[in-house]
C-alpha positions in Angstrom: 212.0 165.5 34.6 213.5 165.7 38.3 210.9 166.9 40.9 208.8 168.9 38.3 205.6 168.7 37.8 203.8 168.5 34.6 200.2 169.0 34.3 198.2 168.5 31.0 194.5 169.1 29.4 193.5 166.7 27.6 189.9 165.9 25.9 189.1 162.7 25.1 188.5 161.9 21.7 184.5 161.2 21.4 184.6 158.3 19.0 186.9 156.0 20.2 187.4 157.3 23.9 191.2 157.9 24.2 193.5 160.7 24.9 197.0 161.3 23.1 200.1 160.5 25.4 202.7 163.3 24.5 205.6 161.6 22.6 208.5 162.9 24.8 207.0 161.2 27.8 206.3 157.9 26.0 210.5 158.4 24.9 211.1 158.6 28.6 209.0 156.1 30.1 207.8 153.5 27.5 204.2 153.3 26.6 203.1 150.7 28.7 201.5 152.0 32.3 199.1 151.1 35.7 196.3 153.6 35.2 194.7 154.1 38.7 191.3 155.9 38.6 190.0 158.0 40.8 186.9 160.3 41.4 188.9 163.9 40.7 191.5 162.5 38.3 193.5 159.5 36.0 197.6 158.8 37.4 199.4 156.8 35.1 202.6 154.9 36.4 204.9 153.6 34.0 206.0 150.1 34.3 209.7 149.9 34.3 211.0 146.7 33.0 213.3 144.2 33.9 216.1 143.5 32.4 
C-alpha cells in the first residue's frame, strides 16, 4: 500500500456490533490488531509477529 491512504464506510452490524474487515487487508496484515479509540474515529494497528 506504500504512502496511500485508504479510507472506508463502514456500518456496524446492529445485532452483533461488528464491522467487516476487507479481505485484502486481512491478506496483508493478518487479522489480529491494537484498536485505539478515540472520540472522532477507530485506528487499527496490526500486530506484526515475531518470528
Amino acid at each position: 500500500m506504500g504512502n496511500q491512504k485508504l479510507v472506508f464506510q463502514k456500518n456496524a452490524d446492529k445485532k452483533l456490533n461488528r464491522i467487516i474487515i476487507p479481505k485484502f487487508f486481512i491478506e496483508q496484515n493478518g487479522n489480529r490488531f491494537y484498536m485505539e479509540v478515540y472520540k472522532e474515529y477507530i485506528k487499527l494497528i496490526p500486530i506484526k509477529e515475531r518470528k
